[in-house]
PAVEXVEX-193553 format. One line per field, with one value per residue (C-alpha): x, y, z; residue in three letters. Coordinates in nm, 4 decimals, padded with zeros to 6 digits, m for minus. Each point is the difference from the previous one (the first is absolute). Example, Ala and Ser with C-alpha at 12.3 -4.5 7.8 and 13.67 -1.06 7.14 Angstrom:
c1 <- 01.2300	00.1370
c2 <- m00.4500	00.3440
c3 <- 00.7800	m00.0660
rest <- ALA	SER
//
This chain:
c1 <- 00.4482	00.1400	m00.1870	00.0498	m00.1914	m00.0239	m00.1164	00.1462	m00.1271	00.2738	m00.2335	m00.2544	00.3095	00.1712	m00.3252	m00.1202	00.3745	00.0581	m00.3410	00.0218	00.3569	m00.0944	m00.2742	00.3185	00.0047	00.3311	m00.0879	00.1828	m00.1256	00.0456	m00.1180	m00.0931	m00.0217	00.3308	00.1928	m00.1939	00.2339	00.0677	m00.1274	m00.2339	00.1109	00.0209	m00.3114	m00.3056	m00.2544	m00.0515	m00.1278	m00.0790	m00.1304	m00.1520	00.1289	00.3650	00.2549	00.0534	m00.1733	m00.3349	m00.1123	m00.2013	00.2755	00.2378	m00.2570	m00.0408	00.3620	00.0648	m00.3020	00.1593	00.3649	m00.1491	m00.3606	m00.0368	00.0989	m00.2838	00.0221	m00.2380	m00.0590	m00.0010	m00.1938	m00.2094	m00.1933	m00.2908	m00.2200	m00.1595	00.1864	00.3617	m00.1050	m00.0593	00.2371	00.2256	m00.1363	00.0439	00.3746	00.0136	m00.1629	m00.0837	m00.0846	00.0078	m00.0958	00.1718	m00.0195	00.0222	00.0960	00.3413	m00.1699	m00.2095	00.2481	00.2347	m00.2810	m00.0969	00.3676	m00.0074	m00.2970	00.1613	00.2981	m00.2100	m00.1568	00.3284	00.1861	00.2721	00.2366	m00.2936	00.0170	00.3584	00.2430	00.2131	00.3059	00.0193	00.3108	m00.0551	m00.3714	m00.0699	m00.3547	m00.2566	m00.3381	m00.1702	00.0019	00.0335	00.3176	00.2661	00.3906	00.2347	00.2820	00.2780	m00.1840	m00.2245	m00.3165	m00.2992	m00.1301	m00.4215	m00.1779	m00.3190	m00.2559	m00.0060	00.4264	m00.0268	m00.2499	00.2438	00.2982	m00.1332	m00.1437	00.3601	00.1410	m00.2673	00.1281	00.4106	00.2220	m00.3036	m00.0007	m00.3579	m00.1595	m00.2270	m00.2863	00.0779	00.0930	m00.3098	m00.2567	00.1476	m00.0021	m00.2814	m00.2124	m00.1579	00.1189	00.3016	m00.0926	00.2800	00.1938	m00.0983	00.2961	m00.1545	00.2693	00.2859	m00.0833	m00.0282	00.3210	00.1848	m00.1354	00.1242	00.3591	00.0109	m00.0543	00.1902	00.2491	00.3685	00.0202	m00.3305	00.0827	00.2402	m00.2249	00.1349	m00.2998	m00.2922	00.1496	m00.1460	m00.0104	00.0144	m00.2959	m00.1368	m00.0578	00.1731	00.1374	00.1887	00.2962	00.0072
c2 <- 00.0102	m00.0721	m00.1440	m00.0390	m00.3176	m00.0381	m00.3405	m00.2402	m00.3385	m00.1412	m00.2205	00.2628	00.2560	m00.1815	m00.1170	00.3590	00.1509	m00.2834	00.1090	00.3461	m00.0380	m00.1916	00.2720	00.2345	00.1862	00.0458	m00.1540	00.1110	m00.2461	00.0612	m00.2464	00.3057	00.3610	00.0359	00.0645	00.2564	00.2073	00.3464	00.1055	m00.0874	00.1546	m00.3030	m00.1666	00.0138	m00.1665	m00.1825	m00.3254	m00.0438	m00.3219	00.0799	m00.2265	00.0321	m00.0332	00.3478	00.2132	m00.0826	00.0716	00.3010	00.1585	m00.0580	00.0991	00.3636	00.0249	m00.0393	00.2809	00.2363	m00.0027	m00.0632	00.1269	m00.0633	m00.3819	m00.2469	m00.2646	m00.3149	m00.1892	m00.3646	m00.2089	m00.2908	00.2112	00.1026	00.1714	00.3073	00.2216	m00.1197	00.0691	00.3347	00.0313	m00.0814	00.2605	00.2700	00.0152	m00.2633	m00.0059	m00.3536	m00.2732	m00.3734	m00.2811	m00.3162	m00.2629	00.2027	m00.1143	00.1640	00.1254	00.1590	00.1851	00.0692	00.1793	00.2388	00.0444	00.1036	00.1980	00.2079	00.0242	00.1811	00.2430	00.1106	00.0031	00.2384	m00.1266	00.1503	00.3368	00.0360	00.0423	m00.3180	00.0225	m00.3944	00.0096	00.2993	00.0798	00.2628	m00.0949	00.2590	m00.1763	00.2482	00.2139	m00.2661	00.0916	m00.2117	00.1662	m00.2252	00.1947	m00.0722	00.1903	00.2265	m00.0683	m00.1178	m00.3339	00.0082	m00.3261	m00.0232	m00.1063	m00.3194	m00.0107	00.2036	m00.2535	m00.3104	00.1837	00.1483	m00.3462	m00.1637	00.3147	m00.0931	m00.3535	00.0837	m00.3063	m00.2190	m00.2365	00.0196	m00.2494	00.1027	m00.0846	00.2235	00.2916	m00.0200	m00.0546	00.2987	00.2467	m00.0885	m00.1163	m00.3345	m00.3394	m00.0630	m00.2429	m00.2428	00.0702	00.4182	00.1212	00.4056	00.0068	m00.1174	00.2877	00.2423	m00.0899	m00.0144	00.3681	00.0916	m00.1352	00.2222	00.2815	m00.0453	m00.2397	00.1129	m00.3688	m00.0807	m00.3362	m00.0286	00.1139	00.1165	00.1494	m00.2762	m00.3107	m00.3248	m00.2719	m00.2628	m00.2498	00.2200	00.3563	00.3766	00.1634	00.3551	m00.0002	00.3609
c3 <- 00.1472	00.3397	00.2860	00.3547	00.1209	00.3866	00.1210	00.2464	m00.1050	m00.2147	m00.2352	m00.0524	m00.0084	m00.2578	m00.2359	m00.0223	m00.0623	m00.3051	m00.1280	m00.0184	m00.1149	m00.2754	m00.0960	m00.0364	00.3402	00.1850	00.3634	00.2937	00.2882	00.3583	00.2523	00.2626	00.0217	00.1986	m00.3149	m00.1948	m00.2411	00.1493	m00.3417	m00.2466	m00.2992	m00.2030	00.1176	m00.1945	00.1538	00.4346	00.0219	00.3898	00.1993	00.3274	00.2073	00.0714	00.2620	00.1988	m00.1402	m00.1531	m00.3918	00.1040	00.2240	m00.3099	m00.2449	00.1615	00.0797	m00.3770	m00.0961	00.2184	m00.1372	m00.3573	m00.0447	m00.3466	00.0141	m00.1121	00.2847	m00.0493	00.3013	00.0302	00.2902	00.0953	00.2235	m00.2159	00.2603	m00.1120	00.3288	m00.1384	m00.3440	00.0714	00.2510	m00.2897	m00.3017	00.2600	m00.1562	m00.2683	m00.3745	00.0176	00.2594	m00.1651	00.2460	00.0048	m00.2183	m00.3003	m00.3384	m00.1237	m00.3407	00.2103	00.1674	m00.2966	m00.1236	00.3312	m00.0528	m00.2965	00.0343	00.3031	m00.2228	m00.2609	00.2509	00.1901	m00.3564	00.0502	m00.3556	m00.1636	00.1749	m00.0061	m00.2718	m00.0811	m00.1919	m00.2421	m00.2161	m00.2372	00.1201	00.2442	00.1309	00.1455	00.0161	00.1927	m00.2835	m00.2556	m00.1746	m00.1222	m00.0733	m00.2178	00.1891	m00.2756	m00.2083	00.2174	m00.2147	00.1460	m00.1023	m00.0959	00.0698	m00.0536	00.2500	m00.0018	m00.0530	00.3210	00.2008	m00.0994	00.1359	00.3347	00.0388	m00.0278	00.2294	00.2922	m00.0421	m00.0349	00.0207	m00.0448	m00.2518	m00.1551	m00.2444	m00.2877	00.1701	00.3224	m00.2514	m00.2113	00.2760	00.1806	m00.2260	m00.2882	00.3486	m00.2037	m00.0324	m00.1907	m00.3117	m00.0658	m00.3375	00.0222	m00.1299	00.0641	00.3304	m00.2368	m00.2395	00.2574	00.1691	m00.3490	m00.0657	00.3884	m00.0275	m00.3714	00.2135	00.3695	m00.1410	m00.1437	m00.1842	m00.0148	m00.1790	00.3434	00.2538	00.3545	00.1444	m00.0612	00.0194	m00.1140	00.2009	m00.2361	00.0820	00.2737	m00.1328	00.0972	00.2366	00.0552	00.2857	00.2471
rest <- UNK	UNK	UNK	UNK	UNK	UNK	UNK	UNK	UNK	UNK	UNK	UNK	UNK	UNK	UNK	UNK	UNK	UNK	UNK	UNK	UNK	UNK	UNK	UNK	UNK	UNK	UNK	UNK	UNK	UNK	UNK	UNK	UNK	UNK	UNK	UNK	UNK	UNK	UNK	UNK	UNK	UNK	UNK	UNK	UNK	UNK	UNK	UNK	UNK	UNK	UNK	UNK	UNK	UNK	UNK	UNK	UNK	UNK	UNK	UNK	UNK	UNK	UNK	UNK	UNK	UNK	UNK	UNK	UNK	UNK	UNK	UNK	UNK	UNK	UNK	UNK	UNK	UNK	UNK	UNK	UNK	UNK	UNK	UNK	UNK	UNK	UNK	UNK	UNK	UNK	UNK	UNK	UNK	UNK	UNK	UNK	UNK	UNK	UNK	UNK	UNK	UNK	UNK	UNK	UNK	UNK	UNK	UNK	UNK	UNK	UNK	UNK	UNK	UNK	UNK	UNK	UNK	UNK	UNK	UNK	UNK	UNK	UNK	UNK	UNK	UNK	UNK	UNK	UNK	UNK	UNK	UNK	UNK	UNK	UNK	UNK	UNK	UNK	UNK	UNK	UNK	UNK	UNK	UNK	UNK	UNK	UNK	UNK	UNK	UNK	UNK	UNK	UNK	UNK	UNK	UNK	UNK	UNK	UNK	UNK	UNK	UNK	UNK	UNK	UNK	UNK	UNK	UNK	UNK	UNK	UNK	UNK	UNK	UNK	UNK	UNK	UNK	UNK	UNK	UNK	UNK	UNK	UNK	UNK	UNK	UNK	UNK	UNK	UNK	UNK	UNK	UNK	UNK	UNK	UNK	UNK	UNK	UNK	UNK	UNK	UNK	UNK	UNK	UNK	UNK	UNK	UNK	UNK	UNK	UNK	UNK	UNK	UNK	UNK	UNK	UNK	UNK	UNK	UNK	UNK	UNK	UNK
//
């Protein structure tokens, strides 16, 4: 997922950018809006501080709506009054108020992410597999069969398609899709991910699709 992170203090800048970076996001930071990209294509998600040189957050914030309605755009500010907060969710999602802690907003991130999901809607093309989501359908396209998961099979691998390029651990897999706490030394992911790789993988004793990350946990590449 890439993200375009507008903020013009450098240490607050460059703390939030290393944090989200490190949560697996692609960060594109500017340090104004004078350099927006003519297009947004390959943006997934606005994160917006108010106050800026030139042009202010809001002006930015409604410029960005209007070229690119369906954007999720969270703004960031230390004004917390109750007319820029709504001032602000006239065009944006989310308003967070500064100081905020960074797990905090990895997880609005993520949350937006989840709403606005458009790898889930569209059809992906991942080595062999041609990916429709939207009507749940899987094509192995060397041999033109489709591939059955079942429902949970299916839950594990939208999960890691909402999360593409992201290294996730275990813990981040488990709670996400089963929705409880992951118990140390639960080895129902590992089965479930052996069973997946039987079924998506060419090798599946040489997988190319779910990767393990030794020490960390899995990931699948775009």
């Amino acid at each position: 997922m890439r993200l375009l992170y507008i903020e013009d203090e450098v240490e607050i800048g460059q703390w939030v950018k290393d944090e989200l970076t490190a949560k697996g996001y692609e960060v594109v930071w500017l340090t104004s809006g004078l350099n927006l990209p003519e297009s947004f294509a390959d943006v997934d998600l606005v994160i917006l501080d108010v106050m800026l040189p030139g042009l202010d957050g809001f002006s930015i914030g409604k410029r960005i709506k209007r070229a690119k309605p369906e954007m999720p755009i969270i703004m960031l500010s230390a004004r917390s009054s109750i007319e820029d907060k709504l001032e602000g969710l006239e065009f944006a999602e989310d308003y967070v108020t500064k100081p905020f802690h960074p797990d905090e907003l990895a997880k609005r991130v993520e949350i937006l992410l989840r709403r606005f999901d458009r790898t889930t809607t569209s059809k992906r093309k991942i080595k062999h597999l041609e990916i429709d989501l939207s009507s749940n359908l899987i094509i192995n396209s060397l041999t033109g069969e489709e591939i059955l998961l079942t429902g949970k099979q299916f839950q594990i691998f939208s999960y890691f398609l909402r999360h593409l390029n992201q290294i996730l651990t275990k813990e981040q897999l488990y709670e996400g899709v089963w929705e409880e706490p992951y118990i140390e030394g639960d080895k129902t992911l590992m089965v479930h991910i052996r069973f997946l790789r039987e079924k998506l993988e060419i090798n599946p004793s040489q997988p190319e699709i779910i990767e393990t990350i030794r020490g960390i946990g899995y990931r699948v590449r775009a």
